[in-house]
TIRO-2110 file (N, C-alpha, C; in Angstrom, 1 decimal):
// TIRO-2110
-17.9, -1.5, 1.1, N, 1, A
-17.2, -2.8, 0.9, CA, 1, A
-18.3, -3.8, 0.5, C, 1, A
-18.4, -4.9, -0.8, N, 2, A
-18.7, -5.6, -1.0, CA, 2, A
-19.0, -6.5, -0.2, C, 2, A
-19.6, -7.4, 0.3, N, 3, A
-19.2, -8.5, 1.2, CA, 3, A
-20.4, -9.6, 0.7, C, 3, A
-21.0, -9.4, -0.6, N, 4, A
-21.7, -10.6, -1.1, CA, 4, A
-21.1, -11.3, -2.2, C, 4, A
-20.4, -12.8, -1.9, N, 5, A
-19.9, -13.6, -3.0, CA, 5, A
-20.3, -13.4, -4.3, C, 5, A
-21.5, -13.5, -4.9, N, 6, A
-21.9, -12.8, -5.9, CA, 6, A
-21.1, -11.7, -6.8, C, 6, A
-21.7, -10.7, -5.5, N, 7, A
-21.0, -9.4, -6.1, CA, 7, A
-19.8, -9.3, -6.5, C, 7, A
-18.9, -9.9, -5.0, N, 8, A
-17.5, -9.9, -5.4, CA, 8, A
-16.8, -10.2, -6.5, C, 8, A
-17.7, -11.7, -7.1, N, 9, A
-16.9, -12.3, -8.5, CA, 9, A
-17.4, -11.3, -9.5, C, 9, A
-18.0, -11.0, -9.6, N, 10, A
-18.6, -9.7, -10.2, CA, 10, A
-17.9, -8.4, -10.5, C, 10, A
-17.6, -8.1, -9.5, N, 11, A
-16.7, -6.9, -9.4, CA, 11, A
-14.7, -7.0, -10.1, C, 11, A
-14.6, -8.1, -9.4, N, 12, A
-13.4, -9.1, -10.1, CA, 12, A
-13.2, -9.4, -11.5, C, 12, A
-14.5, -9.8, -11.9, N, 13, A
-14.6, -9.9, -13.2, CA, 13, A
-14.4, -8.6, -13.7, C, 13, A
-15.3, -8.0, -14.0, N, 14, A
-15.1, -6.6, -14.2, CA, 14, A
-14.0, -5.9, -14.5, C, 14, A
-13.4, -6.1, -13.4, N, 15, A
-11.8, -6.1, -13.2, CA, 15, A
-10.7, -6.4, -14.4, C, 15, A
-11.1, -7.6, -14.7, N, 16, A
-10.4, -8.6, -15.3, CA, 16, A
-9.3, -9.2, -14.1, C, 16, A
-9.7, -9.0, -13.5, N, 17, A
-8.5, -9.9, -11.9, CA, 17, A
-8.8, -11.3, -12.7, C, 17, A
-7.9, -12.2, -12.6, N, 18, A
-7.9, -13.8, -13.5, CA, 18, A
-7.1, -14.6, -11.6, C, 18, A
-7.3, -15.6, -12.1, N, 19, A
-6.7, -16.7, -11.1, CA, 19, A
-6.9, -16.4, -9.5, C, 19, A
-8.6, -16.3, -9.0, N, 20, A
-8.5, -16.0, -7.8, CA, 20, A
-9.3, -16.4, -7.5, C, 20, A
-9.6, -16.3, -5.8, N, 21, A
-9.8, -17.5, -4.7, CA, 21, A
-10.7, -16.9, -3.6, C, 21, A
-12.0, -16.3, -3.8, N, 22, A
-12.9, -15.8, -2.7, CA, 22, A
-13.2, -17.0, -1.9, C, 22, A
-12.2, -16.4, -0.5, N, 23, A
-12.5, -17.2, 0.8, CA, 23, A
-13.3, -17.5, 1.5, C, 23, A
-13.8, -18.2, 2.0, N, 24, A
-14.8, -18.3, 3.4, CA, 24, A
-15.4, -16.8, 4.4, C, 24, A
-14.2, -15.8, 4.3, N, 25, A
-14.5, -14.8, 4.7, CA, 25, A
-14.9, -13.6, 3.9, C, 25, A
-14.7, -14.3, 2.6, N, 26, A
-15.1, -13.7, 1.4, CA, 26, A
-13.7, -12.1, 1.5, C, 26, A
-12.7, -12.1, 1.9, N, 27, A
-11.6, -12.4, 1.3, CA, 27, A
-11.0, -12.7, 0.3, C, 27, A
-10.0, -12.1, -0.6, N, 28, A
-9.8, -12.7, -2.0, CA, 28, A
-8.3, -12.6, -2.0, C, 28, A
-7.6, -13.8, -2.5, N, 29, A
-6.3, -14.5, -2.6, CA, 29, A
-6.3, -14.6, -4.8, C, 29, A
-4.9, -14.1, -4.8, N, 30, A
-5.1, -14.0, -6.1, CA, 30, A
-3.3, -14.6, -6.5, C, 30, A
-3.4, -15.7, -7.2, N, 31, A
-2.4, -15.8, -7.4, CA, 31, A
-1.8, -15.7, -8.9, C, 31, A
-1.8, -14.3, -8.7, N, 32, A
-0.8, -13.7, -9.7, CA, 32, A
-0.5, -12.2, -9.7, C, 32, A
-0.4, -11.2, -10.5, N, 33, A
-0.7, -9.9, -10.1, CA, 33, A
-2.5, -9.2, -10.2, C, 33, A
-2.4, -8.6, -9.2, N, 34, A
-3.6, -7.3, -9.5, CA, 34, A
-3.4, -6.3, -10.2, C, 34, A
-4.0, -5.9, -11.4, N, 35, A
-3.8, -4.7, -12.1, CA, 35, A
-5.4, -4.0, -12.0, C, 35, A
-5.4, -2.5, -11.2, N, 36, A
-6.6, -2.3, -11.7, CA, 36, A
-6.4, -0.5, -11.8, C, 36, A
-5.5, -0.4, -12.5, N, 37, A
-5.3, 1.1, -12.9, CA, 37, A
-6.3, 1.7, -13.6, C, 37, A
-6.5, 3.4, -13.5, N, 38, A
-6.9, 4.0, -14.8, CA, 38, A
-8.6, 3.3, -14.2, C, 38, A
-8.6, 2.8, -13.2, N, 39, A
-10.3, 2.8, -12.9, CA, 39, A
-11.1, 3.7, -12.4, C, 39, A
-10.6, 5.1, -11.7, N, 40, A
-11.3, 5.8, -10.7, CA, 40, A
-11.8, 5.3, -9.8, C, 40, A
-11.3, 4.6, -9.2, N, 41, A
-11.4, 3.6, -8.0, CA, 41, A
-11.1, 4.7, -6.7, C, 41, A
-12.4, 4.8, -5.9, N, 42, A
-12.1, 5.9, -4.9, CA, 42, A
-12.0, 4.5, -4.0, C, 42, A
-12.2, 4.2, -3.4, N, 43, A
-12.1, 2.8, -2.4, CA, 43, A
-11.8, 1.4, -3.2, C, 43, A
-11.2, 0.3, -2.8, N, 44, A
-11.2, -1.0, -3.4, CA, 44, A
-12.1, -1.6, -2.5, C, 44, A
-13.5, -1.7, -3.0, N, 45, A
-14.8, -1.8, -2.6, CA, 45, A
-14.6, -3.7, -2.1, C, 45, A
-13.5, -4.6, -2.6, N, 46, A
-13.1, -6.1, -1.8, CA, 46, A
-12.1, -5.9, -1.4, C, 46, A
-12.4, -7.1, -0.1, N, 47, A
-11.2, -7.0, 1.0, CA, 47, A
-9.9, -8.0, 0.3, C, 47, A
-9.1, -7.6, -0.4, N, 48, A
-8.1, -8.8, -0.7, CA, 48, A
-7.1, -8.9, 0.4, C, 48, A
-6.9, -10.0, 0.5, N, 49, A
-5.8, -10.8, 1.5, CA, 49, A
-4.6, -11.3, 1.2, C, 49, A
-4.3, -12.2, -0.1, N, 50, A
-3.3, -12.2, -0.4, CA, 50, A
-2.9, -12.4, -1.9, C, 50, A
-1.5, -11.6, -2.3, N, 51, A
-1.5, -11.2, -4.0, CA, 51, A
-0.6, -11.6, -4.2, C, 51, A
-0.2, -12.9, -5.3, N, 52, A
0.9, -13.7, -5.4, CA, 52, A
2.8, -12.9, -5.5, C, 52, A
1.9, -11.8, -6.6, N, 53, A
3.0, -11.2, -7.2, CA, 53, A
2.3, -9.6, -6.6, C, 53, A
2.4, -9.0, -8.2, N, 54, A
2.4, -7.2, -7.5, CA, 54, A
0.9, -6.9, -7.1, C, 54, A
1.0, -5.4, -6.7, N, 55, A
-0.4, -5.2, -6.5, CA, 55, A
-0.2, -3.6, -7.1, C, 55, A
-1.6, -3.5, -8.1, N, 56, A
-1.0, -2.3, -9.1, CA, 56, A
-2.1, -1.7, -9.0, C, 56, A
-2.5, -0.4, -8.2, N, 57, A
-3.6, 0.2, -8.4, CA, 57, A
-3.0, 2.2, -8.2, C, 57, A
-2.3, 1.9, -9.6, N, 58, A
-2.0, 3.3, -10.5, CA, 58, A
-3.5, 4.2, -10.2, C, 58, A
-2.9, 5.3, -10.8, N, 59, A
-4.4, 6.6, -11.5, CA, 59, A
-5.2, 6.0, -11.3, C, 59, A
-5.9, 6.3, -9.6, N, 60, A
-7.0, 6.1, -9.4, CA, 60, A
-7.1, 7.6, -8.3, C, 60, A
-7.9, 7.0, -7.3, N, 61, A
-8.1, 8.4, -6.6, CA, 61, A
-8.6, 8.1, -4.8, C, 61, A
-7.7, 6.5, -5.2, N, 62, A
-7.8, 6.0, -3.4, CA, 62, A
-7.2, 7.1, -2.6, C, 62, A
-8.1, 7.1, -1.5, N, 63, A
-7.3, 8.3, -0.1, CA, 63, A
-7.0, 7.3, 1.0, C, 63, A
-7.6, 6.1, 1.2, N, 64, A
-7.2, 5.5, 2.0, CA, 64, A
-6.4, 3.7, 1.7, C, 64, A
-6.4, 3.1, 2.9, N, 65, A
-5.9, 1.4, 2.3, CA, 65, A
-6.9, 0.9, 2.6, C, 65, A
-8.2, 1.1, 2.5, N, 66, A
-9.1, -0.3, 2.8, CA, 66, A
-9.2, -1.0, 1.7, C, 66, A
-9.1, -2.7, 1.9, N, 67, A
-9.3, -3.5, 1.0, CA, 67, A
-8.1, -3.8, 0.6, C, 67, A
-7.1, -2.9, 0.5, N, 68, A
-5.4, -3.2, 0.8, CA, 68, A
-5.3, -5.0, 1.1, C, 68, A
-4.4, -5.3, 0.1, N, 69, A
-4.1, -6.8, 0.7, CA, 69, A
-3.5, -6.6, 1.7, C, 69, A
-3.5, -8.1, 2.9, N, 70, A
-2.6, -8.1, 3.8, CA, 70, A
-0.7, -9.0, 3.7, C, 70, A
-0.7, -9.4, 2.1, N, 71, A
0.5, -9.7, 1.9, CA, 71, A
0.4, -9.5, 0.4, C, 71, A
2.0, -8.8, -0.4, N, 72, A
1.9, -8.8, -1.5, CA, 72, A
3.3, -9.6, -2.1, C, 72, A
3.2, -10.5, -2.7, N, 73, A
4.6, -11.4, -3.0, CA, 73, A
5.1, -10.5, -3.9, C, 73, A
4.5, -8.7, -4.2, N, 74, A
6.0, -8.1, -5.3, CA, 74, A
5.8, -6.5, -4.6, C, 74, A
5.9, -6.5, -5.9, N, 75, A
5.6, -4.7, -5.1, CA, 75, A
4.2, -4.0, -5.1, C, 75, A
4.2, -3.0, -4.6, N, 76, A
3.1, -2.4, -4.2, CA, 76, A
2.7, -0.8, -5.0, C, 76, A
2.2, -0.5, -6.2, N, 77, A
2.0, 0.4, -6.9, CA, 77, A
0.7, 1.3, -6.3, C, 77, A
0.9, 2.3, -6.2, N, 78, A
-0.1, 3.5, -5.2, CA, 78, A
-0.2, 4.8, -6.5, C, 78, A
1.0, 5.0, -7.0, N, 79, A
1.4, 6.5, -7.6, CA, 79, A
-0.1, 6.8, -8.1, C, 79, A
0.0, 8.3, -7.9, N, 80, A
-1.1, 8.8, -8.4, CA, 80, A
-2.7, 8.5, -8.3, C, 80, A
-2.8, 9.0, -7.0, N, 81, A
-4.0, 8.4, -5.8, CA, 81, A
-4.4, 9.9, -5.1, C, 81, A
-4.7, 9.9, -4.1, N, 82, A
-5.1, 11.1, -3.2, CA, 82, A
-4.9, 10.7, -1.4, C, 82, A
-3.5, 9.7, -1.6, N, 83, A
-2.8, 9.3, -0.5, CA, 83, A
-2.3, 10.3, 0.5, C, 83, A
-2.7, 10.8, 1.4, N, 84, A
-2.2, 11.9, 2.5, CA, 84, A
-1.3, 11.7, 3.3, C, 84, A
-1.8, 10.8, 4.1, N, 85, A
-0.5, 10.0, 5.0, CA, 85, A
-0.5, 8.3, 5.0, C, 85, A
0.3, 7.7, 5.3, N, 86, A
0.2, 6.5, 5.8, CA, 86, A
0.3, 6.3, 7.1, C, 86, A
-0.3, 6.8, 8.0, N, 87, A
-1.0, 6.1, 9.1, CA, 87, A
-1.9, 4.3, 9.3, C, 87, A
-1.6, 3.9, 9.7, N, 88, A
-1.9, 2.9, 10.4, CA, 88, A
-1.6, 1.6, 8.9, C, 88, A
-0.8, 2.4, 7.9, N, 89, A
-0.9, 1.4, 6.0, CA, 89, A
-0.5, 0.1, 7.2, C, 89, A
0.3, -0.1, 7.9, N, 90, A
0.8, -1.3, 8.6, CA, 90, A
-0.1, -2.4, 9.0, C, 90, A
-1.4, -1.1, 9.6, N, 91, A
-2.2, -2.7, 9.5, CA, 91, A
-3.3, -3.2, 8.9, C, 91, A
-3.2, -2.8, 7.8, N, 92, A
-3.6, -3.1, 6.3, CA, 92, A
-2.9, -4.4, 5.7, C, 92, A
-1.8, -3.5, 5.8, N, 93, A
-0.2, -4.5, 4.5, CA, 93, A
0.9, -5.2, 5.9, C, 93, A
0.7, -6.4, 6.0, N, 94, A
1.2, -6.8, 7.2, CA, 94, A
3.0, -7.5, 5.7, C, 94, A
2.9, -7.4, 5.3, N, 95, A
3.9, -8.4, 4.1, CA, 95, A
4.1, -7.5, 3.1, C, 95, A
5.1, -7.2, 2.4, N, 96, A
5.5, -6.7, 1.2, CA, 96, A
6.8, -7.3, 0.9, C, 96, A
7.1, -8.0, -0.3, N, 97, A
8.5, -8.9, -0.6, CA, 97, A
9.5, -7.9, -1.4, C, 97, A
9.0, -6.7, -1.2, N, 98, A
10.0, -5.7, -2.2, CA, 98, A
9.7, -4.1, -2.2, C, 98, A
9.4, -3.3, -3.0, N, 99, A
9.5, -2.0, -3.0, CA, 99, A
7.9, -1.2, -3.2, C, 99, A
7.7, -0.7, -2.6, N, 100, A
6.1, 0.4, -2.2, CA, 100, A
6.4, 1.7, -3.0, C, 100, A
5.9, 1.9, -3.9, N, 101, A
5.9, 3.5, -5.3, CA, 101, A
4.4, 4.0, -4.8, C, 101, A
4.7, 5.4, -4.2, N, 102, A
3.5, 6.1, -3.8, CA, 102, A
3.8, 7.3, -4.1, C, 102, A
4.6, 7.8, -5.5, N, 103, A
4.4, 8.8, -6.3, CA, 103, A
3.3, 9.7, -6.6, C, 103, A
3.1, 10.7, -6.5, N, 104, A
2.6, 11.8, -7.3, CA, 104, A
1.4, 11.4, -6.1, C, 104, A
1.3, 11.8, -4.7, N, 105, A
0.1, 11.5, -3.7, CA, 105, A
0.3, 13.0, -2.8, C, 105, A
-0.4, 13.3, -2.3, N, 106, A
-0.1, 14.7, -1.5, CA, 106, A
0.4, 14.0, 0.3, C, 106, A
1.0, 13.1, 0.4, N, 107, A
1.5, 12.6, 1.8, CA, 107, A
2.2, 13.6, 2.4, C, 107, A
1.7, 13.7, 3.1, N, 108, A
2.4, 14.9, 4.4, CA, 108, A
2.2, 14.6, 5.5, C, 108, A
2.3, 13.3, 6.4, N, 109, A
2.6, 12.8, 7.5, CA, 109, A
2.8, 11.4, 7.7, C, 109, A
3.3, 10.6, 8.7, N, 110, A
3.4, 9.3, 9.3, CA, 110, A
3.9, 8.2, 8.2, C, 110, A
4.7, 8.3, 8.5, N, 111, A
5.5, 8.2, 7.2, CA, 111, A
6.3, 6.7, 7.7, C, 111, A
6.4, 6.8, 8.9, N, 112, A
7.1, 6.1, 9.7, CA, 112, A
6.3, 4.4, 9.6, C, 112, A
4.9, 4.5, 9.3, N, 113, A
4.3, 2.9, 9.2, CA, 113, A
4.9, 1.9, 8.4, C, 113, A
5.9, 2.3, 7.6, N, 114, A
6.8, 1.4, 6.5, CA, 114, A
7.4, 0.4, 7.7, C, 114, A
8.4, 1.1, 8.4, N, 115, A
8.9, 0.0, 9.0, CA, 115, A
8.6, -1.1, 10.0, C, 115, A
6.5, -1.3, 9.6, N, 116, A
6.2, -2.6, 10.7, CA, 116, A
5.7, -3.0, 9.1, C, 116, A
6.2, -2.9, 8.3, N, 117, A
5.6, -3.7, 7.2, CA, 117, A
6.7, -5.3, 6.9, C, 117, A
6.6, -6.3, 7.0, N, 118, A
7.4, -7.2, 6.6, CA, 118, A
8.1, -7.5, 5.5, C, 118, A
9.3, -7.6, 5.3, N, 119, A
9.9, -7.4, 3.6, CA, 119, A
9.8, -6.3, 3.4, C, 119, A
9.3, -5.2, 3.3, N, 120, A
9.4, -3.7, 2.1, CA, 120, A
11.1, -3.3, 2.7, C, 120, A
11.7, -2.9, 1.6, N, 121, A
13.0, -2.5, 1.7, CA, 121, A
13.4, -1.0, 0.4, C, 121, A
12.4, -0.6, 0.2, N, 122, A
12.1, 0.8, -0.9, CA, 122, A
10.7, 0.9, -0.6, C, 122, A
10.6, 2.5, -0.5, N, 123, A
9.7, 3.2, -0.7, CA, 123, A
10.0, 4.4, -1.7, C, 123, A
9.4, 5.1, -2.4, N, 124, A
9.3, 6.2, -3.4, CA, 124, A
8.2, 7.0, -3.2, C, 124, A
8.4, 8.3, -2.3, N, 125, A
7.4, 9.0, -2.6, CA, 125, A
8.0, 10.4, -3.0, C, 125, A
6.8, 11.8, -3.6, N, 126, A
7.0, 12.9, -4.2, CA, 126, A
8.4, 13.5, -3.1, C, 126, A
8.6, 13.4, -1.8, N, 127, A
9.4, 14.2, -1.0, CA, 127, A
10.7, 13.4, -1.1, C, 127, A
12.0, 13.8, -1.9, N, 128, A
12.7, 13.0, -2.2, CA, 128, A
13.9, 13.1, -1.0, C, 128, A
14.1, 13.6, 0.0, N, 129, A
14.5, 13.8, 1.1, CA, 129, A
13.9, 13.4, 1.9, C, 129, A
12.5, 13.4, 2.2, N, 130, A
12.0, 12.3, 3.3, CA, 130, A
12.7, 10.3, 2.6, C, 130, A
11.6, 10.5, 1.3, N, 131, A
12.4, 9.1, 0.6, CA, 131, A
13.7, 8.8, 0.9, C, 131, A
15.0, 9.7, 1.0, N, 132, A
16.0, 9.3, 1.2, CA, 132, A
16.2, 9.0, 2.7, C, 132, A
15.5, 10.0, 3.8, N, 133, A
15.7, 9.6, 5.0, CA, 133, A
15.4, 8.0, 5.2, C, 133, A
14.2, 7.7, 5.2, N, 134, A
13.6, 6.6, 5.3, CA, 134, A
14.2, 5.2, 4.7, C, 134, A
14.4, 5.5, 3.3, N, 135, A
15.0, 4.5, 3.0, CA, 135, A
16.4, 4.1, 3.4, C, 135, A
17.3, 4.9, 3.9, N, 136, A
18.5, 5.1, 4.3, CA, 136, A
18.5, 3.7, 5.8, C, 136, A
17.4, 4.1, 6.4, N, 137, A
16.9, 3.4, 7.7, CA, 137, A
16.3, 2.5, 7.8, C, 137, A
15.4, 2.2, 6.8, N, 138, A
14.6, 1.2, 6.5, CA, 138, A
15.4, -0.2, 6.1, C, 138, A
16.8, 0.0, 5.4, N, 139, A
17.1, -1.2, 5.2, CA, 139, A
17.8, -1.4, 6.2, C, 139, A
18.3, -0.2, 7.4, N, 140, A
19.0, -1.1, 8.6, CA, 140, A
17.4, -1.4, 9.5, C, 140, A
16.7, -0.9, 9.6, N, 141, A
15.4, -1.3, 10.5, CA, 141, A
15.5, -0.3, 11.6, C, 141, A
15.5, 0.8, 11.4, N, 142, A
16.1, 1.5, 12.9, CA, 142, A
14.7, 2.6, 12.4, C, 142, A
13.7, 1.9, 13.0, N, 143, A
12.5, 3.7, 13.2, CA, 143, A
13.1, 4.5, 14.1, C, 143, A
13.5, 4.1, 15.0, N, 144, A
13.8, 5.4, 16.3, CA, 144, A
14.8, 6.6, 15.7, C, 144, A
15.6, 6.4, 14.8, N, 145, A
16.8, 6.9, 14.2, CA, 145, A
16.2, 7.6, 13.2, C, 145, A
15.4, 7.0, 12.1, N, 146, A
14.4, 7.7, 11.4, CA, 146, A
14.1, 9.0, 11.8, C, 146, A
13.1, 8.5, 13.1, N, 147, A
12.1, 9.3, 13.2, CA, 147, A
12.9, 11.0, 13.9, C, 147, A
14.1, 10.4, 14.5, N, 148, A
15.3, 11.5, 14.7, CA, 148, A
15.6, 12.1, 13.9, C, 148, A
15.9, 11.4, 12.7, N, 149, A
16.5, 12.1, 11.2, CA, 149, A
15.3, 12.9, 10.7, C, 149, A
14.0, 12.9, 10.7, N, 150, A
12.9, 13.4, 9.8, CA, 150, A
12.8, 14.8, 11.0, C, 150, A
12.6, 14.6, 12.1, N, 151, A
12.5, 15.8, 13.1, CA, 151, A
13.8, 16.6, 12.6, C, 151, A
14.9, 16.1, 12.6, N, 152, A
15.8, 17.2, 13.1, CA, 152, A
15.9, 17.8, 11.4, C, 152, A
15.1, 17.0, 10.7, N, 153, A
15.2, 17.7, 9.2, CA, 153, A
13.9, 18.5, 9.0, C, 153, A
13.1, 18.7, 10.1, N, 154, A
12.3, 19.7, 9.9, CA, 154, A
10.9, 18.8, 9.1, C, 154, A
10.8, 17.2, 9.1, N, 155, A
9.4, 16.7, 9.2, CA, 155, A
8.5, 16.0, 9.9, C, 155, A
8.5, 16.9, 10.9, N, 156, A
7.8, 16.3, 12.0, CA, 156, A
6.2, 15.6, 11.7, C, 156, A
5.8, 16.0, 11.0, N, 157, A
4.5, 15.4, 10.5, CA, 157, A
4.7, 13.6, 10.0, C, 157, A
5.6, 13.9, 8.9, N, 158, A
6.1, 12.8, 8.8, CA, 158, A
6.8, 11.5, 10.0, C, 158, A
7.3, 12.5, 10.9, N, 159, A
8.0, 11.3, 12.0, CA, 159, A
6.8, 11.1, 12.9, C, 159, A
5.5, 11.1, 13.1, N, 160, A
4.9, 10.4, 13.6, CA, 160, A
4.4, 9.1, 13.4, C, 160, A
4.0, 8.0, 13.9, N, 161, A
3.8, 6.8, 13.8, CA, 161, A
2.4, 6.3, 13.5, C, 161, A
END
């Protein structure tokens, strides 16, 4: 993780990230979208905090959410990463104002961290029967019912928290 001001605007630049705001905590607030696809980005080496609009980090080859903002004012683009499970994504992404696409990722457990996310109301991943469990529940807000529906459908990996 970066954590020298310098670097960071640096890395940003690089980026081409436009309209942004390294904090006191050196933290980065960006008001507009993040686009940083097509980078080979195994980690997002800055900690961003908050993303006006989407946050788009397509064909890369993240496995985990560090650096993950903790609010995103749109949606949340993952597809095509080396995403396993989402365990603990919740306390990463405390905010999402709309729909999480985590296509083409090999996730095969805990699946269940969507519903402490604020706002998300869609998720899309390759298991299109867990997708349907989840989302089915997600927009009434019922994990417990979920996590009944994914067990008794034979994804217990997925129904852990």
């Amino acid at each position: 993780m970066i954590t020298n001001k310098k670097e960071i605007k640096k890395w940003l630049d690089e980026m081409e990230i436009e309209r942004y705001k390294i904090n006191p905590d050196n933290t980065v607030d960006v008001e507009g979208s993040v686009i940083i696809y097509h980078k080979r980005l195994t980690i997002i080496p800055v900690q961003f905090r908050n993303v006006k609009y989407h946050f788009i980090c397509d064909n890369n080859k993240l496995d985990s959410f560090i650096g993950m903002p903790s609010n995103i004012g749109g949606d949340l683009y993952l597809d095509n990463n080396n995403i396993s499970s989402l365990h603990n994504l919740h306390k990463h992404l405390k905010k999402l104002d709309h729909k999480f696409f985590c296509d083409q990722n090999p996730i095969k457990s805990h699946i269940l961290s969507v519903f402490f996310i604020k706002g998300l109301n869609f998720i899309e991943i390759d298991n299109k029967q867990v997708q349907k469990i989840v989302n089915d529940n997600l927009n009434e807000g019922d994990v417990h019912k979920c996590q009944e529906e994914l067990i008794q459908a034979g994804f217990e990996e997925f129904a852990k928290l």
